[in-house]
C-alpha positions as CSV (number, residue, x, y, z in Angstrom):
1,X,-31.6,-11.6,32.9
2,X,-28.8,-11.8,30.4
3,X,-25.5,-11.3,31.6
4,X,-22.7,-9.6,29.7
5,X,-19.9,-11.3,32.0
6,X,-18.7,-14.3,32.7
7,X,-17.2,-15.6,35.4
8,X,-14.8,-18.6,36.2
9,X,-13.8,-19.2,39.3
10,X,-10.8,-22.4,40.1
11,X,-10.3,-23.0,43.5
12,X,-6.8,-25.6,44.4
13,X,-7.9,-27.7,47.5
14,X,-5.8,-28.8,50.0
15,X,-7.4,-31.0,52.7
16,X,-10.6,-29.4,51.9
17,X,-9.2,-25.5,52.2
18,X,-9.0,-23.7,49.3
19,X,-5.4,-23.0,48.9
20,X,-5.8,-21.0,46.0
21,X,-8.7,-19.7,44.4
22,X,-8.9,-17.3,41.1
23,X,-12.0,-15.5,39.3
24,X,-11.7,-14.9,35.7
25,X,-14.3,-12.6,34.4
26,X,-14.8,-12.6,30.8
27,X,-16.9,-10.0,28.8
28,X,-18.6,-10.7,25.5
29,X,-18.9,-8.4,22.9
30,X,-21.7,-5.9,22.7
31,X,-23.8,-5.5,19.5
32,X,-22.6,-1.8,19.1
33,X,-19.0,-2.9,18.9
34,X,-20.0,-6.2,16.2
35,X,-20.9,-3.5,14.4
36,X,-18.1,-0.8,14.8
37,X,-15.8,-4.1,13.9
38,X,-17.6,-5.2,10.9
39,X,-17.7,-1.4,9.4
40,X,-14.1,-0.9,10.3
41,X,-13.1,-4.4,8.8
42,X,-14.6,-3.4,5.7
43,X,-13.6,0.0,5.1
44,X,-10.3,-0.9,6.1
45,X,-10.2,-3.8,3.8
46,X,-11.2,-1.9,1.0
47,X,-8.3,0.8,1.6
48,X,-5.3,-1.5,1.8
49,X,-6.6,-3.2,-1.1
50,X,-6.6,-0.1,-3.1
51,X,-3.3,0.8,-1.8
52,X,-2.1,-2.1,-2.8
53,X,-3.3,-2.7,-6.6
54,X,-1.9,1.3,-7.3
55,X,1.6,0.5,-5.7
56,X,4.3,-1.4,-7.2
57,X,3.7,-4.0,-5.4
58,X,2.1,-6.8,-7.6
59,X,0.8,-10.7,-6.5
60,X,0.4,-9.4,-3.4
61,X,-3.2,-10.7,-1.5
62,X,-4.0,-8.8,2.0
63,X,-6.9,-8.9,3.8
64,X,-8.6,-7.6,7.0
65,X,-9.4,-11.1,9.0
66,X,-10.5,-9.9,12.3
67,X,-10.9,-6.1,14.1
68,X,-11.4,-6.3,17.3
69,X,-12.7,-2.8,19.1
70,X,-12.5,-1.7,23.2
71,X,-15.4,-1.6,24.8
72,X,-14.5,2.4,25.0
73,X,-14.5,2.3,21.1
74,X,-10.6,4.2,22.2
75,X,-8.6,1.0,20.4
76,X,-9.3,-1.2,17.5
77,X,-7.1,-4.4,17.0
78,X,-6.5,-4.9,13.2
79,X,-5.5,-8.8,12.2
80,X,-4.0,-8.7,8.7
81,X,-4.1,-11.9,6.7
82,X,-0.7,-11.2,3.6
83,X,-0.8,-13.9,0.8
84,X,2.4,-14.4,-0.1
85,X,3.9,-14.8,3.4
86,X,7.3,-14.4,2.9
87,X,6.5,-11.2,1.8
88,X,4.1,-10.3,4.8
89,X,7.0,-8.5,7.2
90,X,7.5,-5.6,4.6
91,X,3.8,-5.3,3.8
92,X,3.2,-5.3,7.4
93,X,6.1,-2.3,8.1
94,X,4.7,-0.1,5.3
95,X,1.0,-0.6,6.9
96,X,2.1,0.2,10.0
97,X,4.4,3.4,8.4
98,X,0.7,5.0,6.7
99,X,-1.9,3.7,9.7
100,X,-2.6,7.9,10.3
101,X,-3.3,8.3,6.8
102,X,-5.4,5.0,7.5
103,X,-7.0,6.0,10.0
104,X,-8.1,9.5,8.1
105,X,-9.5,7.9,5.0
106,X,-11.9,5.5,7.2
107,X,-12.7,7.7,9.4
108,X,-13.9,10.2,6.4
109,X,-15.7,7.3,5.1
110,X,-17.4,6.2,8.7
111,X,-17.8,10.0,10.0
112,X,-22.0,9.2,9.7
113,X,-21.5,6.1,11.8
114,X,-18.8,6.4,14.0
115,X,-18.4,9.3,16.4
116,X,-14.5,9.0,17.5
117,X,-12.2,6.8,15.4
118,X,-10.7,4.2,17.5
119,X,-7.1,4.2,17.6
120,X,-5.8,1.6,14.6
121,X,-3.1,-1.4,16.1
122,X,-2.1,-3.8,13.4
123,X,-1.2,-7.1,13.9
124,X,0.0,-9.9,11.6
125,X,-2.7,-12.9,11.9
126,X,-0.6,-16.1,11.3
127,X,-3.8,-18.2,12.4
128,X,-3.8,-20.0,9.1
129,X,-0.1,-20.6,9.2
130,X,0.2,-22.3,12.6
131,X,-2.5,-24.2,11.5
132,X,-0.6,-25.4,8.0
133,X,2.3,-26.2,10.9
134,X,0.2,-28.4,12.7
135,X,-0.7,-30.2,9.9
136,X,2.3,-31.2,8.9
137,X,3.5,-31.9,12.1
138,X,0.3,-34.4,12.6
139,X,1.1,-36.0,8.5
140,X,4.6,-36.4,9.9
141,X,6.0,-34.1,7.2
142,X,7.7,-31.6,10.1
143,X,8.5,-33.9,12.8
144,X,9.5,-31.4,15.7
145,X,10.7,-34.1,17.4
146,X,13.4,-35.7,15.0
147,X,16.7,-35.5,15.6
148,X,18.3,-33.5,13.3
């Protein structure tokens, strides 16, 4: 039978007595929230980018990387990807400013598939820029441990 969770569990042995031991239960997505995720991540995407190509805002690239739902469908995690980044904070605080009117539009658009609208939390994904980091860091071009 498949299992939904799994379990770790890390035992610290001292003269063969557990001192310590921890279980970790992990729980994997179901199929009915994949597919909440992928409707919100679209709908959402296509919204913001609207918003964005009527405002005054110009050269501006965002899009919806990740949307992780509750397995209550209360919450939804929203990961933002902003091209440029320097210009990601302010995008970010004008998202977060309009997530109710957000939150309306989908829901309008998902009413047929959705029940309740999760609650919307955005989040700044900076994935792909701790990664550039990293690179650098292994080319030697930011050497986080030279002296300055």
């Amino acid at each position: 039978m498949f299992s939904l969770f799994h379990s770790i569990k890390i035992s610290i042995f001292k003269n063969t007595k557990p001192l310590i031991t921890s279980t970790f239960v992990f729980m994997e997505e179901t199929n009915r929230q994949k597919k909440v995720s992928k409707v919100l991540q679209k709908d959402i995407a296509n919204y913001l980018q609207e918003i964005v190509r009527d405002s005054a805002h110009k050269g501006i690239i965002i899009s919806v990387s990740e949307v992780k739902v509750t397995v209550d469908f209360a919450e939804a995690k929203v990961y933002l990807s902003i091209f440029p980044s320097d210009k990601a904070k302010p995008i970010f605080e004008e998202v977060n400013a309009i997530k109710h009117q957000i939150k309306h539009h989908v829901a309008q658009l998902t009413r047929h598939q959705i029940r309740k609208m999760p609650e919307l939390t955005f989040f700044i994904d900076d994935r792909q820029e701790r990664a550039d980091a990293i690179t650098r860091a292994l080319k030697g071009e930011d050497n986080p441990l030279k002296d300055n």
